[in-house]
C-alpha positions in Angstrom: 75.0 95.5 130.4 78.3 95.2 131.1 79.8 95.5 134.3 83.2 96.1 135.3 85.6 96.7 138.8 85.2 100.2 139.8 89.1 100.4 139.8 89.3 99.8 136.5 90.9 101.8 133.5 92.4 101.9 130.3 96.2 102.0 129.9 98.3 102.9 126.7 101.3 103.4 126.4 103.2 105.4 123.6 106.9 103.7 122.7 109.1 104.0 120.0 112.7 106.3 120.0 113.6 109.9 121.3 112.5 112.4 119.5 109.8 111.0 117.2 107.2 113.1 118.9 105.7 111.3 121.4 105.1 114.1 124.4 103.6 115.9 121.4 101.6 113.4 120.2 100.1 112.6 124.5 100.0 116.5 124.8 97.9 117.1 121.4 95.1 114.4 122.5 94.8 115.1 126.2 95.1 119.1 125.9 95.3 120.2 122.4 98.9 121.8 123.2 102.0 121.4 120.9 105.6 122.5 122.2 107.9 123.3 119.6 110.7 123.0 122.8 109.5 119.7 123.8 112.6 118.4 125.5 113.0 114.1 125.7 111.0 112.5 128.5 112.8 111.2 131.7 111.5 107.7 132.8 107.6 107.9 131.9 105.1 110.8 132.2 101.4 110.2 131.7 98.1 112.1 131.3 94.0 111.0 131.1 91.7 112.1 128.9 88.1 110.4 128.7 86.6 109.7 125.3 83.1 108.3 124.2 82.8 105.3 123.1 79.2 104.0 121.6 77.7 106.2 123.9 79.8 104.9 127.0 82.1 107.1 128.3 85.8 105.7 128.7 89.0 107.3 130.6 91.9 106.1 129.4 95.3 106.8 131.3 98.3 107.5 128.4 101.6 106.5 129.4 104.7 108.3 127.5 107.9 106.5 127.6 111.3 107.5 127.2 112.8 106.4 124.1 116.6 106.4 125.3 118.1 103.1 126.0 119.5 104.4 129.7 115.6 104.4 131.0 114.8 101.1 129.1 114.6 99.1 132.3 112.3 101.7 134.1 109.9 102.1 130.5 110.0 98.3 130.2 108.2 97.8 132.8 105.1 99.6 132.0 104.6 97.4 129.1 103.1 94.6 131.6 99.8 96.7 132.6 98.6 98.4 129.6 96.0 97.0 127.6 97.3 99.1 124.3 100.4 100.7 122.5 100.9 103.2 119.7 104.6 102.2 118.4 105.9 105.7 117.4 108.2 106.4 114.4 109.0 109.7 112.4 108.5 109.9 108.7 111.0 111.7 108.1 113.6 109.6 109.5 114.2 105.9 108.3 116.3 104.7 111.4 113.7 105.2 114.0 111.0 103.2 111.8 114.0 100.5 111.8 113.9 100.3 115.1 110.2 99.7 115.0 110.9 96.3 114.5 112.8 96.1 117.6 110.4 98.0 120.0 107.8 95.6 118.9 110.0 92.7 119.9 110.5 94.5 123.2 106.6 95.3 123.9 105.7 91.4 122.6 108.7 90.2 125.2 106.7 92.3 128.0 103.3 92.9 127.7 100.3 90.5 127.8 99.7 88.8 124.8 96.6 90.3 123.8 97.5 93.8 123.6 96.4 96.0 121.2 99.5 97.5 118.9 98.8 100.4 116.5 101.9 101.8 114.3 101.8 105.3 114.3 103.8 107.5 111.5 104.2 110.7 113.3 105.3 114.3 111.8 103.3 114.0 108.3 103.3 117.5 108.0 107.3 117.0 107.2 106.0 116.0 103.8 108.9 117.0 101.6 111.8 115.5 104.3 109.9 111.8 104.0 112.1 109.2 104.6 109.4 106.0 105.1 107.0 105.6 102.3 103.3 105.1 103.5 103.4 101.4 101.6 106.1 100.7 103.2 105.2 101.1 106.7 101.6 99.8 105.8 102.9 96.5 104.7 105.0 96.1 107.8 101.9 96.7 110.1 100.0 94.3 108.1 102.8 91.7 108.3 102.6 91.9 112.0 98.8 92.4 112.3 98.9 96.3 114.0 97.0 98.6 112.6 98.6 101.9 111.4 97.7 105.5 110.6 99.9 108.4 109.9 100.1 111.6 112.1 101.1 115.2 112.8 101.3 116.3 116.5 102.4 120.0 114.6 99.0 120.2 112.9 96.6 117.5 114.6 96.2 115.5 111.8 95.3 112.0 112.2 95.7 112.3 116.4 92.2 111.9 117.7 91.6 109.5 115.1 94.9 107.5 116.3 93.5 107.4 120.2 90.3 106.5 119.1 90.9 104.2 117.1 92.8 101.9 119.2 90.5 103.1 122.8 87.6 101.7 120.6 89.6 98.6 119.3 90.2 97.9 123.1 86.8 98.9 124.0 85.0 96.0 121.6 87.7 93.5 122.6 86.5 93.4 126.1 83.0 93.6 125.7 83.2 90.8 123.5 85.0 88.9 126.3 82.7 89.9 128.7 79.6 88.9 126.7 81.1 85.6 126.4 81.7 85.6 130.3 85.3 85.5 130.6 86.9 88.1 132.6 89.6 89.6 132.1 91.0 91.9 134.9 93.5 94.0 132.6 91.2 94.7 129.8 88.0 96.4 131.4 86.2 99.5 130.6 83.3 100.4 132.3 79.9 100.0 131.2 79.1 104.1 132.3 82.5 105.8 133.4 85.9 104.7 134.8 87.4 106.5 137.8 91.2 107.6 137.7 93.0 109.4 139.7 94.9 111.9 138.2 98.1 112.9 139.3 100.6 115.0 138.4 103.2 114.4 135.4 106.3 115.4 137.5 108.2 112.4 138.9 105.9 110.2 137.7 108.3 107.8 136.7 108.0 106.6 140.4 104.2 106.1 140.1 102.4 103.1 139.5 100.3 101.9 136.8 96.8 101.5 137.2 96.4 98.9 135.5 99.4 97.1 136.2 98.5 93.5 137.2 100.2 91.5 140.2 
């Protein structure tokens, strides 16, 4: 049975430029909303959600970052406590899958080593504006070993699978560390539930992380 601090929790955090849909893409999984008027994030707003994991039930705290380069030193510094990433581009628009590249330079220059990276091809319901073909994008998550699935904030598509996925990825990496009894402080989710405390998504930027290490 595993066994894990009671402070513990999950923390992801969703990069990649303005605009490509990541409120959306936080707001779909943790309430099932969409806002057509989604205006770009200030600093870094979060939200929790818990998911079940092989019958284990997991809270996870999602971090959205702002994708302009002005907030870069406050988002940066998020990278260091989270345990996973979805690095956000939209399909229908080349440049901010360019930029991929450098985002994941970015979140490799920050974070711990062994975070989990998925590469996330929002807006696929913008079928007939695509700009990134799927083999494209598939060969450059394979090149850098992320995983990668295409969404749609719009119409859900893909969205619960994306969290899942990469909550479950985290999930077997730690119990696999603990089973081999090394600890590790950053990556832990609990053997029954993990306690956060939620707080509000205004002025969050000037919140901690609670995962963020010393």
């Amino acid at each position: 049975m595993l066994t894990v601090p009671s402070s513990a929790c999950l923390a992801v955090v969703l990069i990649g430029d303005s605009g490509v849909g990541k409120s959306n893409l936080l707001a779909r999984f943790t309430r099932n909303e969409f806002n057509l008027e989604s205006k770009s994030t200030i600093g870094v707003e979060f939200a929790t959600r818990s998911i079940q994991v092989e019958g284990k039930t997991i809270k996870a705290q999602i971090w959205d970052t702002a994708g302009q380069e002005r907030y870069r030193a406050i988002t940066s510094a998020y990278y260091r406590g989270a345990v996973g990433a979805l690095l956000v581009y939209d399909i229908a628009k080349h440049l901010t899958y360019e930029n991929a590249e450098r985002w994941l330079k970015e979140l490799q220059d920050h974070a711990d080593s062994n975070i989990v990276i998925m590469l996330v091809g929002n807006k696929s319901d913008l079928r007939h504006l695509r700009a990134v073909p799927t083999d494209e994008a598939t060969a450059f998550a394979e090149k850098n070993g992320l995983s990668f699935l295409e969404t749609s904030a719009l119409d859900s598509h893909n969205v619960e699978q994306a969290f899942q996925q990469i909550l479950s990825e985290i999930y077997h990496i730690v119990s696999q560390r603990q089973m081999s009894g090394r600890s590790d402080s950053d990556f832990s989710p609990a053997s029954n539930v993990v306690p956060i405390t939620v707080e509000p998504t205004q002025n969050s930027s000037s919140k901690g992380m609670c995962c963020q290490s010393n």
